[in-house]
DRENDO-1510 file (C-alpha; in Angstrom, 1 decimal, always signed):
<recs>
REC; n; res; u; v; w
REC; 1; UNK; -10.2; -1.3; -30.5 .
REC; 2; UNK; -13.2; -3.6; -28.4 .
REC; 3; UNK; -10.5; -6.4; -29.0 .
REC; 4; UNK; -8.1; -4.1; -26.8 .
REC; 5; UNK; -10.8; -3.2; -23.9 .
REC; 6; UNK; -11.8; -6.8; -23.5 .
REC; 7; UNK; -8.5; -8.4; -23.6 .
REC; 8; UNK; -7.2; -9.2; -19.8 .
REC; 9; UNK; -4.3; -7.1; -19.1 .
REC; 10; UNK; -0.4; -8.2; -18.1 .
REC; 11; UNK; -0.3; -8.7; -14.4 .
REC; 12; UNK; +2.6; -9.3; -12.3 .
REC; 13; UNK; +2.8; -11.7; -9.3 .
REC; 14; UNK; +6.0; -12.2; -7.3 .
REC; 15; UNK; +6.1; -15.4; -4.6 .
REC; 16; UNK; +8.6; -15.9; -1.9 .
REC; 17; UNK; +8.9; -18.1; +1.3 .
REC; 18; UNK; +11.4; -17.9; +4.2 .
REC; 19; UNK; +11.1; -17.4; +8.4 .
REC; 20; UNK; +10.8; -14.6; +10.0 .
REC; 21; UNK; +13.3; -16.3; +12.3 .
REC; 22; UNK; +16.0; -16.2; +9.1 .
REC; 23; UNK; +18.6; -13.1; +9.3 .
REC; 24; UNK; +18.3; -12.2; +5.9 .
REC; 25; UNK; +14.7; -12.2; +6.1 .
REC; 26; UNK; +13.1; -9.5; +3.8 .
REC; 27; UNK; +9.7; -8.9; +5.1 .
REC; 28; UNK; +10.4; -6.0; +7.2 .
REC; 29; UNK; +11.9; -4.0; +4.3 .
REC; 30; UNK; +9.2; -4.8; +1.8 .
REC; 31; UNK; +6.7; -3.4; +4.3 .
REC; 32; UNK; +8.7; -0.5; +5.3 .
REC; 33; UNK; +9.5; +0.2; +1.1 .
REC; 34; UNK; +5.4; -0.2; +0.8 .
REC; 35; UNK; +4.6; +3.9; +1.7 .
REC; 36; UNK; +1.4; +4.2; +0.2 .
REC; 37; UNK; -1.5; +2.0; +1.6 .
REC; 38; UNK; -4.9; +2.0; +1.6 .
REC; 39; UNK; -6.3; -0.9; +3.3 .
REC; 40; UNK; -5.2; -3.8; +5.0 .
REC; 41; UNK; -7.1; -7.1; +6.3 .
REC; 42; UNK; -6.6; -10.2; +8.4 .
REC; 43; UNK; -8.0; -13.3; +7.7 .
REC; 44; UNK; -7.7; -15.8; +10.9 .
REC; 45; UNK; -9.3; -19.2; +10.2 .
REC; 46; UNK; -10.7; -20.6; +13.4 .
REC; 47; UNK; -11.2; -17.6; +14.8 .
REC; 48; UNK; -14.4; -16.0; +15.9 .
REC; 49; UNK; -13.3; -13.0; +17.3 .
REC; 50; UNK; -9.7; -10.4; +17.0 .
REC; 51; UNK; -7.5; -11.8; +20.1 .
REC; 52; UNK; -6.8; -8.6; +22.6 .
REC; 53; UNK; -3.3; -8.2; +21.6 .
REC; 54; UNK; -4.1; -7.7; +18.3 .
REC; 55; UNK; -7.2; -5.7; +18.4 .
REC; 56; UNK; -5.6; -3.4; +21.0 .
REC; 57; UNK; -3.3; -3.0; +18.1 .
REC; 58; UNK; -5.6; -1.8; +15.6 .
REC; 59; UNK; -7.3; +0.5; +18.1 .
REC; 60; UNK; -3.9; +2.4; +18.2 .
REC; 61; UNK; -3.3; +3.1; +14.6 .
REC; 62; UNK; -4.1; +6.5; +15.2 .
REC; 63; UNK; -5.6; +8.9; +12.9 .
REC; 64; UNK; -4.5; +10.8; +10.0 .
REC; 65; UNK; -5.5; +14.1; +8.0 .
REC; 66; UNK; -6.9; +15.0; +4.8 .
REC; 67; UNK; -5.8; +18.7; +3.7 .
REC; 68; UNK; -7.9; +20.7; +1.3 .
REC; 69; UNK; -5.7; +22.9; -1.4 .
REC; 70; UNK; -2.6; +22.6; +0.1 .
REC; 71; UNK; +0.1; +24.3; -1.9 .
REC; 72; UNK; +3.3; +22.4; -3.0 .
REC; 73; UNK; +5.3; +25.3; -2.0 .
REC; 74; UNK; +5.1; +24.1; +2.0 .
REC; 75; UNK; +6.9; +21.4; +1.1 .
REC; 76; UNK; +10.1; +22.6; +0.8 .
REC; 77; UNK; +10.2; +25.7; +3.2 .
REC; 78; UNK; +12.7; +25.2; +6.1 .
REC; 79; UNK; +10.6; +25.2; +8.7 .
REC; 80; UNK; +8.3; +22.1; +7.7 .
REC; 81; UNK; +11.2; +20.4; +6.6 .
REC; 82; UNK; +13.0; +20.5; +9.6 .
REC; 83; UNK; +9.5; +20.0; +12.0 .
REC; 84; UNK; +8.3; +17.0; +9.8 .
REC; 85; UNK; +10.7; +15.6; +6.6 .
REC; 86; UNK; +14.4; +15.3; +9.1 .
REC; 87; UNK; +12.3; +13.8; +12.3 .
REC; 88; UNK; +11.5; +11.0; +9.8 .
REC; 89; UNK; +8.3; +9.0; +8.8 .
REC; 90; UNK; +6.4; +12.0; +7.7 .
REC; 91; UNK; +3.5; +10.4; +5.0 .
REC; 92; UNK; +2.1; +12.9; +2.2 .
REC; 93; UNK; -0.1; +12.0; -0.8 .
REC; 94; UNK; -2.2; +14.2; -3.5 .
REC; 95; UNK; -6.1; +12.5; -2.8 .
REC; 96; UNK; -8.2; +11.6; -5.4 .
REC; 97; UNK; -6.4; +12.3; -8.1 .
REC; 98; UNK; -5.6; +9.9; -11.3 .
REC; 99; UNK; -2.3; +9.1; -11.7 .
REC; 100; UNK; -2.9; +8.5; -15.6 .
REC; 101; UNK; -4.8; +12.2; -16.2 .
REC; 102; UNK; -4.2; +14.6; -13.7 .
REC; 103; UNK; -1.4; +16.1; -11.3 .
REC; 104; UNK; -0.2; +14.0; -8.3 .
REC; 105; UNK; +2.2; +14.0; -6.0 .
REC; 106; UNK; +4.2; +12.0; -2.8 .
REC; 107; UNK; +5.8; +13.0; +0.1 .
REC; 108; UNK; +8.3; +9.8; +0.7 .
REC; 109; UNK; +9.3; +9.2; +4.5 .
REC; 110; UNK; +13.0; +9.1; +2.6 .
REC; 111; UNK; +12.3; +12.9; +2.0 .
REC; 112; UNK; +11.8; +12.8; -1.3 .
REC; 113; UNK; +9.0; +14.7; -2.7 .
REC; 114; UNK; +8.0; +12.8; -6.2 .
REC; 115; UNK; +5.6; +14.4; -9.0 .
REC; 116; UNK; +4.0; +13.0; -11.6 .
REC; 117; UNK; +2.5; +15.7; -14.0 .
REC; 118; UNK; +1.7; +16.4; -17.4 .
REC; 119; UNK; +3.5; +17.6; -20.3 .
REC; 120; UNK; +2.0; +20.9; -20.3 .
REC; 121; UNK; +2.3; +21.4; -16.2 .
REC; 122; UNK; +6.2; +19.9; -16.7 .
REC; 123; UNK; +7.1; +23.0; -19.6 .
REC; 124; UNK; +6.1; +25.4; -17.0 .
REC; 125; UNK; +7.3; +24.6; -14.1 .
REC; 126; UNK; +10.7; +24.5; -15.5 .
REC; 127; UNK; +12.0; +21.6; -13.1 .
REC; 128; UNK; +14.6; +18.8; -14.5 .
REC; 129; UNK; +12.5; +15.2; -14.9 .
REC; 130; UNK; +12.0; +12.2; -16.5 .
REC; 131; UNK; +9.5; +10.9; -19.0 .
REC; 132; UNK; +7.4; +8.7; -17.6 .
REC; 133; UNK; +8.1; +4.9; -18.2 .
REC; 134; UNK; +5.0; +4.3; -19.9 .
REC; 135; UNK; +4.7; +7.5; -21.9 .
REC; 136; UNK; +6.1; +5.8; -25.4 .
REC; 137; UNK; +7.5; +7.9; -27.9 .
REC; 138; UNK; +6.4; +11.2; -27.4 .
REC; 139; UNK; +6.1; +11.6; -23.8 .
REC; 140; UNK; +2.6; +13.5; -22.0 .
REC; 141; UNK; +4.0; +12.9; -18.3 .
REC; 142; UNK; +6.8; +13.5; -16.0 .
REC; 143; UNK; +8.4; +12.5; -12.7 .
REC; 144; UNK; +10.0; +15.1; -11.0 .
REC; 145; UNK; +12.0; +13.9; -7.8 .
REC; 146; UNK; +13.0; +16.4; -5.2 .
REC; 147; UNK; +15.3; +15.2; -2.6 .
REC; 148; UNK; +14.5; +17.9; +0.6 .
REC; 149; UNK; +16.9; +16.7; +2.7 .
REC; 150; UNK; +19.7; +17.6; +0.3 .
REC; 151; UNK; +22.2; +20.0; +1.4 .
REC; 152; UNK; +21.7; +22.5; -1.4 .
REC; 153; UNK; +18.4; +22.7; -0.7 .
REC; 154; UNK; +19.2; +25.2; +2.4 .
REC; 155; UNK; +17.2; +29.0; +2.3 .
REC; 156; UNK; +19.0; +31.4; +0.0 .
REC; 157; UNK; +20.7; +29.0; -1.9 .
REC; 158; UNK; +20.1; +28.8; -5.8 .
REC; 159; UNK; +18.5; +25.1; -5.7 .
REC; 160; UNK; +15.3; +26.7; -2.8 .
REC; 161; UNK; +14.9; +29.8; -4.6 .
REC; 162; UNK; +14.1; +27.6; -7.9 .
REC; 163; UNK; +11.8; +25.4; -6.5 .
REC; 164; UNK; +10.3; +28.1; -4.5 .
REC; 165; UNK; +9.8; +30.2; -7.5 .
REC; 166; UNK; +8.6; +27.0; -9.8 .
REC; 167; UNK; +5.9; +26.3; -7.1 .
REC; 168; UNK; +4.7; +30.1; -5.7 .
REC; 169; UNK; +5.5; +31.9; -9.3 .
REC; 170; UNK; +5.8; +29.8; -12.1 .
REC; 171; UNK; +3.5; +27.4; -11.8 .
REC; 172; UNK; +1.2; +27.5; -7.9 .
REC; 173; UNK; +0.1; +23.7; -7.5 .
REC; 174; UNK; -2.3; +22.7; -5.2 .
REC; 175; UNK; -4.0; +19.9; -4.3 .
REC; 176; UNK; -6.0; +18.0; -1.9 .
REC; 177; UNK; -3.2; +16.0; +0.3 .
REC; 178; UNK; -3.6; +12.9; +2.6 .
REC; 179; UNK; -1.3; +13.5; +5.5 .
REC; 180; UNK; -0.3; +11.1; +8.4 .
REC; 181; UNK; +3.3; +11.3; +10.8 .
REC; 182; UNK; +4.3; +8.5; +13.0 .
REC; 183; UNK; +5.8; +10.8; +15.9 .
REC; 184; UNK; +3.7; +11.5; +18.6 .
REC; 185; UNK; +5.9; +13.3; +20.8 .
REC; 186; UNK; +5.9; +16.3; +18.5 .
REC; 187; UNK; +3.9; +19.2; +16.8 .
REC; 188; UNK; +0.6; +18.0; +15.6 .
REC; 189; UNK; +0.0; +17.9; +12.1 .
REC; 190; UNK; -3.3; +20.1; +13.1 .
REC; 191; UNK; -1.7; +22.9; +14.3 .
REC; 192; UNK; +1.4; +22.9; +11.5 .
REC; 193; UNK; -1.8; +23.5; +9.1 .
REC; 194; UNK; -3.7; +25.5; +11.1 .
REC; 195; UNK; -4.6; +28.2; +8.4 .
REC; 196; UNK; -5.6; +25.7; +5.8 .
REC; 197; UNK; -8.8; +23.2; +6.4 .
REC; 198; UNK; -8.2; +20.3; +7.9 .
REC; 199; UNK; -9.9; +17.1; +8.3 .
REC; 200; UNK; -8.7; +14.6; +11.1 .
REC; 201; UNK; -9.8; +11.3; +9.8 .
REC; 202; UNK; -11.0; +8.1; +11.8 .
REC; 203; UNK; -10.0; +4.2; +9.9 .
REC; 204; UNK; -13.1; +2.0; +9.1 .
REC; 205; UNK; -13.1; -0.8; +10.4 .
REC; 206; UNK; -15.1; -3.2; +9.8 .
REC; 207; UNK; -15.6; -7.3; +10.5 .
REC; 208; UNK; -17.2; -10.4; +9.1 .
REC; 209; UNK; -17.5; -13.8; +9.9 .
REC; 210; UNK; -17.5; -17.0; +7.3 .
REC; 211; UNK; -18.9; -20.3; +8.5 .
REC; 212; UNK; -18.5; -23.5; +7.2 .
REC; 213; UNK; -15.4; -22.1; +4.8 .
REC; 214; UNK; -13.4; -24.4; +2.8 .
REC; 215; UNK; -10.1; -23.8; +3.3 .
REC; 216; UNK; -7.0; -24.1; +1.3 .
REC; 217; UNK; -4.5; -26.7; +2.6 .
REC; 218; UNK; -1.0; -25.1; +2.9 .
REC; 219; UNK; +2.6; -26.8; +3.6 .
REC; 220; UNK; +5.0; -23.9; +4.7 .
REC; 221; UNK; +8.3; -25.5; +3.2 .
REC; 222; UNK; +6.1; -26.0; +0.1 .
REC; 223; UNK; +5.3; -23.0; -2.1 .
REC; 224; UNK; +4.2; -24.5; -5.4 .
REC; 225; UNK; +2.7; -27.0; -3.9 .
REC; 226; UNK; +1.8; -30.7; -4.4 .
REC; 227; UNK; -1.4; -32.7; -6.1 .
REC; 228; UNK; -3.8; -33.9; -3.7 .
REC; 229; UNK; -0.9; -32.6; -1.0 .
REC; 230; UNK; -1.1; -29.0; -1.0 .
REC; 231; UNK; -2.2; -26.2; -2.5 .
REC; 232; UNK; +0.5; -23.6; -4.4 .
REC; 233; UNK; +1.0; -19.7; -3.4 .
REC; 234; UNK; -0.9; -18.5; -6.9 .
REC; 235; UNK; -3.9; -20.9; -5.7 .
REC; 236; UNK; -3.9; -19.2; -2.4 .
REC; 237; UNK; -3.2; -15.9; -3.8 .
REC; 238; UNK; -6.5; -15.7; -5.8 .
REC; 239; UNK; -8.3; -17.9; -3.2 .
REC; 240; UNK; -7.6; -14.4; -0.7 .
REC; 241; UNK; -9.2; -12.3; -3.5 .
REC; 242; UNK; -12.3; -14.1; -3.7 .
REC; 243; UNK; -12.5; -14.2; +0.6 .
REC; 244; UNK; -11.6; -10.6; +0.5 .
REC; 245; UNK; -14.3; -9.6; -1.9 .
REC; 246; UNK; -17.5; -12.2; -0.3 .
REC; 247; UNK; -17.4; -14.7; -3.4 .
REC; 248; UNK; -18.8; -17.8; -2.9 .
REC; 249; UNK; -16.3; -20.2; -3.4 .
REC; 250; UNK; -18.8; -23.4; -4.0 .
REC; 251; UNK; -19.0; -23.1; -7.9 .
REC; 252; UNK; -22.8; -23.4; -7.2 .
REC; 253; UNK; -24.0; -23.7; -10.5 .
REC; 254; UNK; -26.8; -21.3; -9.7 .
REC; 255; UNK; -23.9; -18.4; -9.2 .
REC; 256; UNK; -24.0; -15.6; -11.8 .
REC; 257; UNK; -21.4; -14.1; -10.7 .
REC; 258; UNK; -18.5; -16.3; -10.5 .
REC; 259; UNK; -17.5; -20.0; -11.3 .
REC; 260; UNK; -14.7; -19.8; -9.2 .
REC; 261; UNK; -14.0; -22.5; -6.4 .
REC; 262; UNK; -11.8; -23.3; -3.4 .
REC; 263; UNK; -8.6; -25.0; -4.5 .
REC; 264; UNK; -8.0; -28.7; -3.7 .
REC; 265; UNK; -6.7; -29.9; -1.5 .
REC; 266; UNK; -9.3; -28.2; +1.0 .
REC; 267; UNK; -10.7; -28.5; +4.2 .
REC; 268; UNK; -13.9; -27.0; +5.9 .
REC; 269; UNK; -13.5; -24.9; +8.7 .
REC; 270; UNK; -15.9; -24.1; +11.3 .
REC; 271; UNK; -15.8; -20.5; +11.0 .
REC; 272; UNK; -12.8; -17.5; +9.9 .
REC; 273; UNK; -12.8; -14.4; +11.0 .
REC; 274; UNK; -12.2; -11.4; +8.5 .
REC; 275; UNK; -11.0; -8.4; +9.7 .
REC; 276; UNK; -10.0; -5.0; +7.5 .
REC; 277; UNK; -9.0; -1.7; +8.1 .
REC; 278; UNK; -9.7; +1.3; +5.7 .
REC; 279; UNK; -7.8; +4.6; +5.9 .
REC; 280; UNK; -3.8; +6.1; +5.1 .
REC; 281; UNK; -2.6; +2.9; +6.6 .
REC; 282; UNK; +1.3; +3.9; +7.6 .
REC; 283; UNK; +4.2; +0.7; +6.8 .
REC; 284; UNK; +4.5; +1.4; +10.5 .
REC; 285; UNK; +0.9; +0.4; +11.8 .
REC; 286; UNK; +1.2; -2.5; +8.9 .
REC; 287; UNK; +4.7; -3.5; +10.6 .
REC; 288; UNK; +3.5; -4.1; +14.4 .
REC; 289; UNK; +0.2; -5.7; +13.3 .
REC; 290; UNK; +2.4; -8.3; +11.9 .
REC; 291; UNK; +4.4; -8.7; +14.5 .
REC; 292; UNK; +1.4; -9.5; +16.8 .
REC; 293; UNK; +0.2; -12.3; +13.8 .
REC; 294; UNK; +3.3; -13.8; +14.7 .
REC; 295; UNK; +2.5; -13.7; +18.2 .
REC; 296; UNK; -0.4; -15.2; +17.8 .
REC; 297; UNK; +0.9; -18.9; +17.5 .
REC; 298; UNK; +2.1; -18.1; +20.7 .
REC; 299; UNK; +0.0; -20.6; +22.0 .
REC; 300; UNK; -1.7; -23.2; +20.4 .
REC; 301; UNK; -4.5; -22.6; +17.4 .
REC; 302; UNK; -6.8; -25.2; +15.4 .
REC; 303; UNK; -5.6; -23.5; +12.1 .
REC; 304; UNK; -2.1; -23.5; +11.1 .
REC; 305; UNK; -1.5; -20.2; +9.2 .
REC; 306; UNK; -3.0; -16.4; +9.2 .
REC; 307; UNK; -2.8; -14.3; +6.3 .
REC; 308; UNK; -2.3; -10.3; +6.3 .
REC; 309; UNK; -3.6; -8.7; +3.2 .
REC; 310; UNK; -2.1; -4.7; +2.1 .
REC; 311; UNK; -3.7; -2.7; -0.5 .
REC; 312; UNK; -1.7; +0.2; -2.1 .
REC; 313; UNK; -3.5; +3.2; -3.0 .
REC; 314; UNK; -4.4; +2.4; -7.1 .
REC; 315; UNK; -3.3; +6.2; -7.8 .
REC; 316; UNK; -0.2; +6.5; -6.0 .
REC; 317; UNK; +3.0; +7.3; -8.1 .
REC; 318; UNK; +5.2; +4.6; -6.9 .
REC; 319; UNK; +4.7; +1.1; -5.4 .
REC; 320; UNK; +8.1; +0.1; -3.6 .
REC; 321; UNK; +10.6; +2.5; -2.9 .
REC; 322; UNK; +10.6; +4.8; -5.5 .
REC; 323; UNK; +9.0; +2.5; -8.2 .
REC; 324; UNK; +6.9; +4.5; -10.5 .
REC; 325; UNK; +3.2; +3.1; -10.4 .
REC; 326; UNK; +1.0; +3.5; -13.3 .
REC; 327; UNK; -2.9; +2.8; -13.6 .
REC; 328; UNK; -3.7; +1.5; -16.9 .
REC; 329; UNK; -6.9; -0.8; -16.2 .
REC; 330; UNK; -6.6; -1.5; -12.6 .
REC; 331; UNK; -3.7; +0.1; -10.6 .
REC; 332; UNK; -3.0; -3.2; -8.7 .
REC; 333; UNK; -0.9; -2.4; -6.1 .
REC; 334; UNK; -1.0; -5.0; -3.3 .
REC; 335; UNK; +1.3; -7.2; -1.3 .
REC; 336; UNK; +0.1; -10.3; +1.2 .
REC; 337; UNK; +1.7; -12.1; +3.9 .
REC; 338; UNK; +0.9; -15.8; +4.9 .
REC; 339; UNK; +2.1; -16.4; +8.6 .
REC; 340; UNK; +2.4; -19.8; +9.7 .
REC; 341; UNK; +2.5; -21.3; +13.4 .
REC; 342; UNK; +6.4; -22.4; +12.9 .
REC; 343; UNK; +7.7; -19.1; +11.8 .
REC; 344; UNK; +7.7; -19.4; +8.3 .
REC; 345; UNK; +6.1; -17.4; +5.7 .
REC; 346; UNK; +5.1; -16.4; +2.4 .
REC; 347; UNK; +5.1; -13.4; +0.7 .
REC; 348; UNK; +3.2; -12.8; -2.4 .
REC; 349; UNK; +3.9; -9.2; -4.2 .
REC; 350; UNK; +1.1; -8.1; -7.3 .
REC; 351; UNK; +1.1; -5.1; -9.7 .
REC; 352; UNK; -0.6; -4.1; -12.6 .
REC; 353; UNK; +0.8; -3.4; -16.0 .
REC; 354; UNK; +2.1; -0.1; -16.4 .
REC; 355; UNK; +4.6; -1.1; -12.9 .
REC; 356; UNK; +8.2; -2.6; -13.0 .
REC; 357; UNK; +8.6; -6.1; -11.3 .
REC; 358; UNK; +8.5; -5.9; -7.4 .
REC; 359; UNK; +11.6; -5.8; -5.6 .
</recs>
């Protein structure tokens, strides 16, 4: 048994280069198909401070809302799905709830409406689903995928009054639900849930800058890289990790807490300038902040890449598109974009091991 706790678990780490110039180029969709985020951070070597454009773009991310016992029956009434779920890019997710124990559930921009519940929860509520992936043999929990935008799903037919009587009757779930809607020009999310309490939530965002930082080298044509040329897309990918988190990457042998160092080949910059933003992070918000990083080569820079870094919420049902997402250990969930000055980039893809390989 202490064998199984302390051995590492199975990890999965997908790399990929192209240009964003490139017609066939992927990145858009694998930000759009990423619903669920919770954090997302720019890393600018030889940077100082956020350039206008692209703070003026964090500045208008918005807010979103954190609803206390909201019932899964206003999902599928008529008049929130035609107000939110057919205007598009309507956001939901259960909050602070563990996808391996308890109840959860996800409102897709796509209009599907995905569950993942236990065994007893599943019995009663008498709706057809699937064992979970990662149940083995004798399944404890289900998904349960509702697609509101379906036809049959009108008022009065057979298909509403089921679900309406699984979720008011049957079996009343509620939960605490994150809730953000990229639409401005319509009703407000506040006065939709007027009668239920409602939090309108601010992101965190916070800054830090690292002097004297050695730096990975990077070759954009290159993604495995080259000894004593470049360094590879896994070397850069953990390098991030350890930027991310403030480790010291000097393998100072005075350091307790980690032996890890900078890959080689390296070079010192003056200064970098971290940037991250907590909060229900929409692909939306995640999709024009990179379109500014690519605008930022614009003009010249001293470094010759900028990195974008998206954390998926650990507990959310599915990663990509309708991936199921399970916990186990860590509930990695995370996706990174490398930018460089001539168009190109990488994209690095991680999940944990109760997920399926990322798209």
């Amino acid at each position: 048994m202490l064998r199984g706790l302390e051995a590492c678990p199975r990890h999965l780490l997908v790399c990929e280069k192209s240009s964003f110039l490139h017609e066939k180029s992927r990145h858009s969709a694998l930000v759009q198909s990423h619903y669920y985020n919770c954090s997302v951070s720019l890393l600018l070597p030889e940077c100082a401070s956020l350039p206008e454009h692209i703070k003026r773009t964090v500045d208008n991310f918005g807010r979103y809302y954190l609803v206390r016992n909201l019932p899964l029956h206003e999902f599928v009434k008529e008049d929130f799905i035609n107000t939110f779920v057919k205007k598009g890019a309507f956001y939901a997710l259960t909050y602070r709830t563990r996808i391996d124990q308890d109840n959860s559930a996800a409102l897709l921009p796509t209009g599907k409406l995905i569950l993942s519940v236990d065994k007893d929860t599943y019995e009663e509520l008498g709706l057809q689903g699937k064992p979970s992936l990662y149940s083995g043999k004798n399944p404890l929990r289900y998904i349960i995928k509702i697609d509101l935008t379906e036809e049959g799903l009108a008022p009065g037919g057979k298909k509403f009054q089921r679900l309406n009587w699984a979720f008011t009757e049957k079996k009343p779930l509620k939960c605490d639900f994150l809730l953000a809607w990229d639409n401005t020009g319509a009703p407000s999310i506040l006065s939709y849930f007027c009668k239920y309490t409602v939090k309108e939530c601010n992101f965190k965002i916070t800054s830090r800058i690292s002097r004297d930082l050695p730096c990975p080298v990077l070759k954009s044509g290159d993604l495995h890289g080259k000894p004593e040329e470049s360094c590879s897309s896994e070397e850069l990918f953990d390098w991030l990790g350890a930027v991310s988190n403030s480790i010291d990457c000097d393998n100072d042998s005075s350091n307790f807490i980690s032996a890890f160092c900078c890959p080689h080949p390296n070079t010192m910059v003056e200064r970098a300038h971290l940037c991250t933003i907590n909060g229900f992070v929409t692909p939306e918000n995640i999709q024009r902040l990179l379109d500014q990083l690519r605008e930022y080569f614009a003009e010249p820079k001293l470094t010759q890449w900028v990195s974008l870094i998206v954390h998926g919420f650990a507990d959310s049902p599915v990663s990509w598109k309708e991936c199921e997402h399970g916990f186990f250990k860590g509930g990695e969930n995370l996706y990174s974009v490398v930018v460089f000055n001539n168009q190109d980039y990488w994209l690095q893809m991680a999940v944990g091991t109760h997920d399926g390989c990322p798209p």
